[in-house]
ZADO-1210 file (C-alpha; in nm, 4 decimals, padded with zeros to 6 digits):
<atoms>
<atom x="-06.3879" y="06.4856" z="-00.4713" code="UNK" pos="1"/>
<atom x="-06.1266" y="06.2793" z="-00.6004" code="UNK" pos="2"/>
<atom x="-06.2315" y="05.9241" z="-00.8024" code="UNK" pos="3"/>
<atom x="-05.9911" y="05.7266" z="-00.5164" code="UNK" pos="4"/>
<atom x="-06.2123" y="05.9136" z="-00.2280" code="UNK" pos="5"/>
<atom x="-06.5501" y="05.8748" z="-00.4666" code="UNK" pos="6"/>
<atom x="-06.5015" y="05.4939" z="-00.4696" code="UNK" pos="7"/>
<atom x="-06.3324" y="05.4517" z="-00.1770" code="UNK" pos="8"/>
<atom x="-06.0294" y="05.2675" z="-00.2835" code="UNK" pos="9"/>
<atom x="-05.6669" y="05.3958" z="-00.3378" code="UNK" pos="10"/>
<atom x="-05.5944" y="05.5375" z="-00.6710" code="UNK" pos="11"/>
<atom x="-05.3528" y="05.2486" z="-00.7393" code="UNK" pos="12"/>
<atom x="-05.5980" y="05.0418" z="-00.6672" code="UNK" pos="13"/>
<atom x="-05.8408" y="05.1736" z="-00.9771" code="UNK" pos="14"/>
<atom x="-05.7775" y="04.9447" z="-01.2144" code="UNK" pos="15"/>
<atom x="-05.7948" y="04.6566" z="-01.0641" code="UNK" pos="16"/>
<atom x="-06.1394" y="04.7559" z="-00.8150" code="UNK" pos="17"/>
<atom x="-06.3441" y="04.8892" z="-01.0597" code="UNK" pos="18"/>
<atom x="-06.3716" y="04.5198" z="-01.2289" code="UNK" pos="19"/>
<atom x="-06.4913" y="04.4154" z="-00.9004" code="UNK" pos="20"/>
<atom x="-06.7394" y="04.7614" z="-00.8785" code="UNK" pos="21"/>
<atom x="-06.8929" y="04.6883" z="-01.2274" code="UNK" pos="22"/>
<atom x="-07.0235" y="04.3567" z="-01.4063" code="UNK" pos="23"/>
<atom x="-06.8989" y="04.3081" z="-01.7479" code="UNK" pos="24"/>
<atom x="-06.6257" y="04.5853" z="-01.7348" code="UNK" pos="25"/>
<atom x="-06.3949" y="04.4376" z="-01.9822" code="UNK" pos="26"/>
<atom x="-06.6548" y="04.3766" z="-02.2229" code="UNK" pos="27"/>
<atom x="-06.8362" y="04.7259" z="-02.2127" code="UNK" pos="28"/>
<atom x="-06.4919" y="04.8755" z="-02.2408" code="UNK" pos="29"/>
<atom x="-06.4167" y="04.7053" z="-02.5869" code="UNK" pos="30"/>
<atom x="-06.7836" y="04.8086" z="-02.7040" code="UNK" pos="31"/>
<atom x="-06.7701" y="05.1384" z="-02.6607" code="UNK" pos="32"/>
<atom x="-06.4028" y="05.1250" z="-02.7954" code="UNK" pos="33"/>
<atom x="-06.5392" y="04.9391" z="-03.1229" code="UNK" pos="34"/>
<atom x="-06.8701" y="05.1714" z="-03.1443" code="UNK" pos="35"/>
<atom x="-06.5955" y="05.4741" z="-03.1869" code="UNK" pos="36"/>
<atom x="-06.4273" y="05.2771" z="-03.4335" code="UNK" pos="37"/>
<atom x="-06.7109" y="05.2907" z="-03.6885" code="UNK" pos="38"/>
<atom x="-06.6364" y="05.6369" z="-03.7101" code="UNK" pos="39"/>
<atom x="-06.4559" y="05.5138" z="-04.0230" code="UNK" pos="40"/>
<atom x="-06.1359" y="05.6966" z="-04.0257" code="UNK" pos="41"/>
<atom x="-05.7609" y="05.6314" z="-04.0353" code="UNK" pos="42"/>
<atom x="-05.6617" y="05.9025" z="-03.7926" code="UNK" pos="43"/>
<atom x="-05.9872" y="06.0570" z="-03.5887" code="UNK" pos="44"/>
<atom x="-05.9709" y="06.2363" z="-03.3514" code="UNK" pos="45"/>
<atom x="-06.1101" y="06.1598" z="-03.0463" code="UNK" pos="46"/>
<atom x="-06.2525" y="06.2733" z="-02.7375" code="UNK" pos="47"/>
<atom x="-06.2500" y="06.0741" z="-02.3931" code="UNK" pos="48"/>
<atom x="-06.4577" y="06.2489" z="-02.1517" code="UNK" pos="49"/>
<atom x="-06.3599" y="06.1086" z="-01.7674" code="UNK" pos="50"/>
<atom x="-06.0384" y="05.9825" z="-01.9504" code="UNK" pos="51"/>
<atom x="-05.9685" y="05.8227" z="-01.5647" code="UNK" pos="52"/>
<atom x="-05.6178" y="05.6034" z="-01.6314" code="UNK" pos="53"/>
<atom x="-05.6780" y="05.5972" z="-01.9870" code="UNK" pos="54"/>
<atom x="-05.8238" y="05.2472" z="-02.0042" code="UNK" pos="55"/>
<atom x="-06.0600" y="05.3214" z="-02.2502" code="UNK" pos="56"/>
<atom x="-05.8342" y="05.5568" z="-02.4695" code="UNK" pos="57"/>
<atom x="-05.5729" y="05.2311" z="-02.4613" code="UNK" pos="58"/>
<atom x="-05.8502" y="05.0398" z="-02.6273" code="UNK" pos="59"/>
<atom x="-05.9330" y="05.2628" z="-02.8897" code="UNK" pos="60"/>
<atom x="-05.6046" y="05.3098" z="-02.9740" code="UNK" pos="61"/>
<atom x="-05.5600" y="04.9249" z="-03.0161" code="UNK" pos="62"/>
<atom x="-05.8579" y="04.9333" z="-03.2700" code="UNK" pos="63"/>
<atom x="-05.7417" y="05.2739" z="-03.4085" code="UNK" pos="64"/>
<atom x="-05.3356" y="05.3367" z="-03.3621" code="UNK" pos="65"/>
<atom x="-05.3690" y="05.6732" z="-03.5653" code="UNK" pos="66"/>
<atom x="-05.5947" y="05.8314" z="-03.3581" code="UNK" pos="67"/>
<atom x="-05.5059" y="06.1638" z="-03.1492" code="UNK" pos="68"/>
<atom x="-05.6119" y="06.0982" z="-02.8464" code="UNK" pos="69"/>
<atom x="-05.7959" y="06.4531" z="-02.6169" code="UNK" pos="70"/>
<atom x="-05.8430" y="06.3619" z="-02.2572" code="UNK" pos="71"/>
<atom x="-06.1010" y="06.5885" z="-02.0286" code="UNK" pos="72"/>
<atom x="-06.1001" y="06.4532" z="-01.6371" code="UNK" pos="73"/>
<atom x="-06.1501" y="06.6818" z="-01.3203" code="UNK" pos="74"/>
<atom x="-05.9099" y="06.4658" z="-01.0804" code="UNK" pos="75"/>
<atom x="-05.5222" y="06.6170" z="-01.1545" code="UNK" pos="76"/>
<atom x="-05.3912" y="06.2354" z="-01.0058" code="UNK" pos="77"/>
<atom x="-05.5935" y="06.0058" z="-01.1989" code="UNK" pos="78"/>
<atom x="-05.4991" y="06.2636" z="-01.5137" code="UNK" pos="79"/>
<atom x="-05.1299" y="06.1677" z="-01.4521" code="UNK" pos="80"/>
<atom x="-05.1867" y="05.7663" z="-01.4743" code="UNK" pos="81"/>
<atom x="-05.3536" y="05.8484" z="-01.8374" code="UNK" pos="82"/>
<atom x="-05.0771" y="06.0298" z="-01.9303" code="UNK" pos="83"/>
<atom x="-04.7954" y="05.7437" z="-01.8068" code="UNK" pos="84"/>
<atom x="-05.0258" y="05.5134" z="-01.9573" code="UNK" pos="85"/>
<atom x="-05.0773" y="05.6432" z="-02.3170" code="UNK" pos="86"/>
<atom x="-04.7983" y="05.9151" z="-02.3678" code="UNK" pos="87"/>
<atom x="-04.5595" y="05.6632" z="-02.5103" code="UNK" pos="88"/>
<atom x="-04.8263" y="05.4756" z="-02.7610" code="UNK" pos="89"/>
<atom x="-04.9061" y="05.8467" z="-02.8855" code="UNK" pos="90"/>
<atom x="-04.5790" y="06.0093" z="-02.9631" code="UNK" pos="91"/>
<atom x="-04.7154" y="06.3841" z="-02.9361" code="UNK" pos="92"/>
<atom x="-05.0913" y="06.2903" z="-03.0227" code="UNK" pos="93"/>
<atom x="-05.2106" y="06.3112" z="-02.6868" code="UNK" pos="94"/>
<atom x="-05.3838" y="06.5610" z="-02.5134" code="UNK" pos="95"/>
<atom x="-05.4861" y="06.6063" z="-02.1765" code="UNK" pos="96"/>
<atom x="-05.6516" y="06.8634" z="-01.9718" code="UNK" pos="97"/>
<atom x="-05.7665" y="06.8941" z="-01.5806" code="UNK" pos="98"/>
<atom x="-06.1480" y="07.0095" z="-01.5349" code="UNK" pos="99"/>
<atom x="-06.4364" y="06.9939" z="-01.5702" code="UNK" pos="100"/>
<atom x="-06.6185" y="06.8089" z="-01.9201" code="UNK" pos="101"/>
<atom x="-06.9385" y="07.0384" z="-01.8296" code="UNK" pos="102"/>
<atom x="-06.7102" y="07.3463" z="-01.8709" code="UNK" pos="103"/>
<atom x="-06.4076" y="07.2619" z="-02.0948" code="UNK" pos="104"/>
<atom x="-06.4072" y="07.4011" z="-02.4358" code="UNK" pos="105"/>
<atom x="-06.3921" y="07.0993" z="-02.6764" code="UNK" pos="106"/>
<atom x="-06.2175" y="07.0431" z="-02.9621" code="UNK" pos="107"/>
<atom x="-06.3473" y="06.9250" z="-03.3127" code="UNK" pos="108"/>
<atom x="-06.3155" y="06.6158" z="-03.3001" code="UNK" pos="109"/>
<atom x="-06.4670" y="06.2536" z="-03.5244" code="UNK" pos="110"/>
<atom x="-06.6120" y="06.0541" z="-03.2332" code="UNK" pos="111"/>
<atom x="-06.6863" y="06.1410" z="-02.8459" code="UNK" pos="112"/>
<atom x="-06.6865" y="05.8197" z="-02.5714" code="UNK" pos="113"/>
<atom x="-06.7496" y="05.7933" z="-02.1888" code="UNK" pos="114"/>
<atom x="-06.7718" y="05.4820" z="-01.9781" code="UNK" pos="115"/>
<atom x="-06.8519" y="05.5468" z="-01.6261" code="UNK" pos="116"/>
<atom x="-06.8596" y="05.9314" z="-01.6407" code="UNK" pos="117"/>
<atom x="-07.1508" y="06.0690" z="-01.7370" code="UNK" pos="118"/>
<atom x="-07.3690" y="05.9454" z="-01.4119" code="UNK" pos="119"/>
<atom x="-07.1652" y="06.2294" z="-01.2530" code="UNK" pos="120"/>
<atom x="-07.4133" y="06.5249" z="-01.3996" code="UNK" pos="121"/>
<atom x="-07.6858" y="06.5378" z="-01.1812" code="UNK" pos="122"/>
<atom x="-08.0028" y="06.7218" z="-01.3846" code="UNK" pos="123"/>
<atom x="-08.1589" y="06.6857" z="-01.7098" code="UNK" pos="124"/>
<atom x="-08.1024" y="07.0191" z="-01.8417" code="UNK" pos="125"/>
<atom x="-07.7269" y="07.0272" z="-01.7618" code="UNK" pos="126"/>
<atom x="-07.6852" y="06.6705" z="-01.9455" code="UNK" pos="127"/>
<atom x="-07.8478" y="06.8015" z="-02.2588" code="UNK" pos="128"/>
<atom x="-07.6312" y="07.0971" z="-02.2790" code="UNK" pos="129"/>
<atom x="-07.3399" y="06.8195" z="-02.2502" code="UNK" pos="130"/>
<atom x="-07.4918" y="06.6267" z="-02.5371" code="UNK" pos="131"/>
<atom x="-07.6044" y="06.9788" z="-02.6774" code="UNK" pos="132"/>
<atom x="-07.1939" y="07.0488" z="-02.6222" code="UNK" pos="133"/>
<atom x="-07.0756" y="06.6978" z="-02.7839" code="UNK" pos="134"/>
<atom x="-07.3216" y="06.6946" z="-03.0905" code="UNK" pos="135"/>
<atom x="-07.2075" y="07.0794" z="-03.1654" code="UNK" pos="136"/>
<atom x="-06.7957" y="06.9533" z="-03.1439" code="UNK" pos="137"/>
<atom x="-06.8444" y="06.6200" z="-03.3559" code="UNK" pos="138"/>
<atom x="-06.7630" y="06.6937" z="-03.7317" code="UNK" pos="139"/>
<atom x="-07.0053" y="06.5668" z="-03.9531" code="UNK" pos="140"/>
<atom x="-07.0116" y="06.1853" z="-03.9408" code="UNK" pos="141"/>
<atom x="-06.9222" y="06.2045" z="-03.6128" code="UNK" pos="142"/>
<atom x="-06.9992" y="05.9061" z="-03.3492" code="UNK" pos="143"/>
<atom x="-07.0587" y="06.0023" z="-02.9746" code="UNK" pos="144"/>
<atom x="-07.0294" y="05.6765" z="-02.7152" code="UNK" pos="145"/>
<atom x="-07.1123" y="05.6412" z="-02.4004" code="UNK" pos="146"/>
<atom x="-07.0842" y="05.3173" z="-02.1164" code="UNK" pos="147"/>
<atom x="-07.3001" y="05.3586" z="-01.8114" code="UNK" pos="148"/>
<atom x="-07.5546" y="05.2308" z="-01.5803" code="UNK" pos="149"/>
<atom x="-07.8964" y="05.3177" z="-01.6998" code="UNK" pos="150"/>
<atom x="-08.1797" y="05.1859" z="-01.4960" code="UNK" pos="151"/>
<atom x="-08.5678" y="05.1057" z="-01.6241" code="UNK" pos="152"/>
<atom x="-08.8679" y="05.2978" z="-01.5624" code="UNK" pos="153"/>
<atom x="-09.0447" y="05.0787" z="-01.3913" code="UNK" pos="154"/>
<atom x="-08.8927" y="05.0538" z="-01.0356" code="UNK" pos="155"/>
<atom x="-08.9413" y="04.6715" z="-01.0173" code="UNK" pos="156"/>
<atom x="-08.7440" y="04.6489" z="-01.3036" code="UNK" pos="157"/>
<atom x="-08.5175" y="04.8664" z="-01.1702" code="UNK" pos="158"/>
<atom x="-08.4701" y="04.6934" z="-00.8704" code="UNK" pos="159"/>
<atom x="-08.3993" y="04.4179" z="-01.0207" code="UNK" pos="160"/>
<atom x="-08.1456" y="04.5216" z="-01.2222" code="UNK" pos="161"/>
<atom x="-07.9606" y="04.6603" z="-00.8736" code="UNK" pos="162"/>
<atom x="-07.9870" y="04.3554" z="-00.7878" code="UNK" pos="163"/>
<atom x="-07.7716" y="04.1924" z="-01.1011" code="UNK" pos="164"/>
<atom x="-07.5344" y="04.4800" z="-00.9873" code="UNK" pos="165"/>
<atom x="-07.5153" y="04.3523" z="-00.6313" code="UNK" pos="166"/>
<atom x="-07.4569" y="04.0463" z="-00.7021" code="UNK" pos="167"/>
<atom x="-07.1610" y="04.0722" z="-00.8882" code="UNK" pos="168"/>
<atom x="-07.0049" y="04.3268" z="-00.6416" code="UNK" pos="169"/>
<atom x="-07.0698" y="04.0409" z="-00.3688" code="UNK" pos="170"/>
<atom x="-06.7957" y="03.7853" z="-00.5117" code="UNK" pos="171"/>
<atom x="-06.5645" y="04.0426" z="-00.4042" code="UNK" pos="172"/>
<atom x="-06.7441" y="04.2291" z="-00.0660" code="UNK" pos="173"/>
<atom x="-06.9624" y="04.1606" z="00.1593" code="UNK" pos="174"/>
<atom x="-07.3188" y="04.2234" z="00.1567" code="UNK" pos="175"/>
<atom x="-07.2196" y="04.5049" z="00.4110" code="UNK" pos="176"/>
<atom x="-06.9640" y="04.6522" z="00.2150" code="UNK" pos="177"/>
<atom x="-07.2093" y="04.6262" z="-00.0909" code="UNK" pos="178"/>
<atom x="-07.4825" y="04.8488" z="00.0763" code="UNK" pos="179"/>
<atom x="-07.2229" y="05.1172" z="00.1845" code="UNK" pos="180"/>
<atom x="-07.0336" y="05.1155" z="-00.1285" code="UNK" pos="181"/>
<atom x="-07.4042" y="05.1568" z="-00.3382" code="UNK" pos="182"/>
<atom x="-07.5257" y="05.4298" z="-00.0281" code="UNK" pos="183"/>
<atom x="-07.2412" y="05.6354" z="-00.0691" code="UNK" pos="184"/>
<atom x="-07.2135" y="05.6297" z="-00.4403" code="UNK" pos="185"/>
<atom x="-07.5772" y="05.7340" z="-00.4738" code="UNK" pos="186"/>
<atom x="-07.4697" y="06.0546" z="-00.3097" code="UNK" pos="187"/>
<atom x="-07.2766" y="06.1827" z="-00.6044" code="UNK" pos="188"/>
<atom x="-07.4033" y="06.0059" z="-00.9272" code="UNK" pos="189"/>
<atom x="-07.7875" y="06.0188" z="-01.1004" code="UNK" pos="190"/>
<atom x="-07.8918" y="05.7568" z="-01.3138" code="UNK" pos="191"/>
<atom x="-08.1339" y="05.7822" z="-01.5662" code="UNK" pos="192"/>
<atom x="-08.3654" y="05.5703" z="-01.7317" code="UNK" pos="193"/>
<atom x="-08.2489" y="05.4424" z="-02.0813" code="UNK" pos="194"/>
<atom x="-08.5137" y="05.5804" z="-02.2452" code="UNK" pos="195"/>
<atom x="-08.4571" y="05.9338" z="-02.0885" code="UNK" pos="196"/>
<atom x="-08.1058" y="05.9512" z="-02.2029" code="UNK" pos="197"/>
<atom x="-08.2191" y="05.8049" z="-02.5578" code="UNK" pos="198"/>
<atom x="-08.4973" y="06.1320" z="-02.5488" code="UNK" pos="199"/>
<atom x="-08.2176" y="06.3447" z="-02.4442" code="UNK" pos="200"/>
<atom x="-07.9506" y="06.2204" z="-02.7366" code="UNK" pos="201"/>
<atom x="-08.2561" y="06.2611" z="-02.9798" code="UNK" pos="202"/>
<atom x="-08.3531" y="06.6197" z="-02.9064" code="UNK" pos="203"/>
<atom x="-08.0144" y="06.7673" z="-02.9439" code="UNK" pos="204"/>
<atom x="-08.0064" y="06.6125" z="-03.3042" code="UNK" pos="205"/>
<atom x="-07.8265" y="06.2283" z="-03.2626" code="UNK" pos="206"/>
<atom x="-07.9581" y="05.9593" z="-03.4067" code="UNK" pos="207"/>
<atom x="-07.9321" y="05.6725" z="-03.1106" code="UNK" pos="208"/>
<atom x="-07.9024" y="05.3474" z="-03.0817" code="UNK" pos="209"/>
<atom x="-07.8508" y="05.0904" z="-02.8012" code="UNK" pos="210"/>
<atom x="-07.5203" y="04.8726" z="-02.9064" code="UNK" pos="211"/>
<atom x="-07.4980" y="04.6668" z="-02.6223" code="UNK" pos="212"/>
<atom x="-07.6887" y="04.5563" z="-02.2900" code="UNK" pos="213"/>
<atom x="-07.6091" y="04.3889" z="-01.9682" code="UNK" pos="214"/>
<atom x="-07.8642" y="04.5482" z="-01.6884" code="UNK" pos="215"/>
<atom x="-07.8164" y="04.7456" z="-01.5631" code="UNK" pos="216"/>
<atom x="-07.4925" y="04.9030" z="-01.7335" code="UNK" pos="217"/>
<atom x="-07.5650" y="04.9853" z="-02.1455" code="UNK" pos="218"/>
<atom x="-07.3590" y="05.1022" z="-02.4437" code="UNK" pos="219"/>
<atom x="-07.5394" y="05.3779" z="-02.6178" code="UNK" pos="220"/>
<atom x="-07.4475" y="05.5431" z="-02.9564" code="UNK" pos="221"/>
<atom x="-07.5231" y="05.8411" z="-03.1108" code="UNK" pos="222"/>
<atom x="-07.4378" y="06.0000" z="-03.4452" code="UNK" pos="223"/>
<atom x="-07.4240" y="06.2943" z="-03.5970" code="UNK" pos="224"/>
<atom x="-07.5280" y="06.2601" z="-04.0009" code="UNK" pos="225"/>
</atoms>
């Protein structure tokens, strides 16, 4: 399924929706863009899994202008509005390629981010091969960043958090349009607890920590020593 059928919107439309979808889109954006960035280099290399239009690539390259730029994302359209969105900042130093980040071969690479991708692999096991898969491609020093929703363990917490989440999606729908938009999205993407996906970064070998909060979305960072 394509991200414009996924969310329900029209792929022109992406941009501008998903800061009505998620709370605080602008500012998880630039974390995760500024958690790559400690990766310390002059020219990384870096890896944007989900590329989507390239938003968070553009923001990278903002903090980092050297950087070559290797986009994975599973949705050929979406691919091409990266690609008219960052092929003339790169000149040459972009990369993109249509599949799957669960089966793509990735390149070496200094620092690995995600916002809003990840939720898309449903089991445990087949997210810590990812992170199995990212910690394996990062070169030593290597920073992998990701910007999703991750819920609480306890389910009061939880729902409260889903709540946060509703209400910010309410200045824009109705309550209706809320429920459906939250009931159809739950058919395709799993959300872990924080601490699971903190468990699963730490077995594979990343040191973790959690950069930034806003419940129920998080910025979470892990590096490779």
């Amino acid at each position: 399924m394509s991200v414009a059928q996924h969310l329900k919107i029209k792929l022109s439309e992406y941009d501008k929706s998903i800061r009505t979808f998620i709370p605080n889109y602008e500012e998880m954006l630039d974390e995760v863009a500024k958690t790559a960035s400690l990766v310390g280099k002059r020219k990384p290399t870096i890896l944007d899994l989900g590329i989507g239009t390239g938003g968070l690539s553009a923001r990278c390259l903002a903090i980092m202008p050297h950087a070559d730029i290797y986009g994975i994302d599973a949705d050929p359209d979406i691919l091409e509005l990266a690609r008219r969105r960052l092929s003339r900042k790169m000149q040459g130093r972009l990369e993109l390629t249509h599949g799957s980040f669960l089966e793509t071969l990735f390149p070496r690479c200094d620092a690995i981010a995600a916002t809003l991708a990840l939720h898309h692999v449903a089991s445990v096991k087949a997210k810590q091969r990812l992170y199995a898969k990212c910690f394996l491609a990062l070169r030593s020093g290597g920073i992998f960043v990701t910007g999703d929703c991750f819920l609480a363990e306890h389910s009061r917490l939880t729902q409260r958090y889903m709540e946060n989440w509703e209400a910010h999606m309410r200045r824009a729908y109705t309550t209706t349009e809320v429920k459906n938009f939250l009931a159809a999205w739950k058919k395709e993407d799993t959300y872990f607890p924080l601490r699971k996906e903190i468990q699963m970064l730490n077995a594979v070998g990343f040191h973790v920590e959690v950069v930034w909060r806003r419940p129920p979305f998080a910025v979470v960072m892990g590096w490779k020593k």
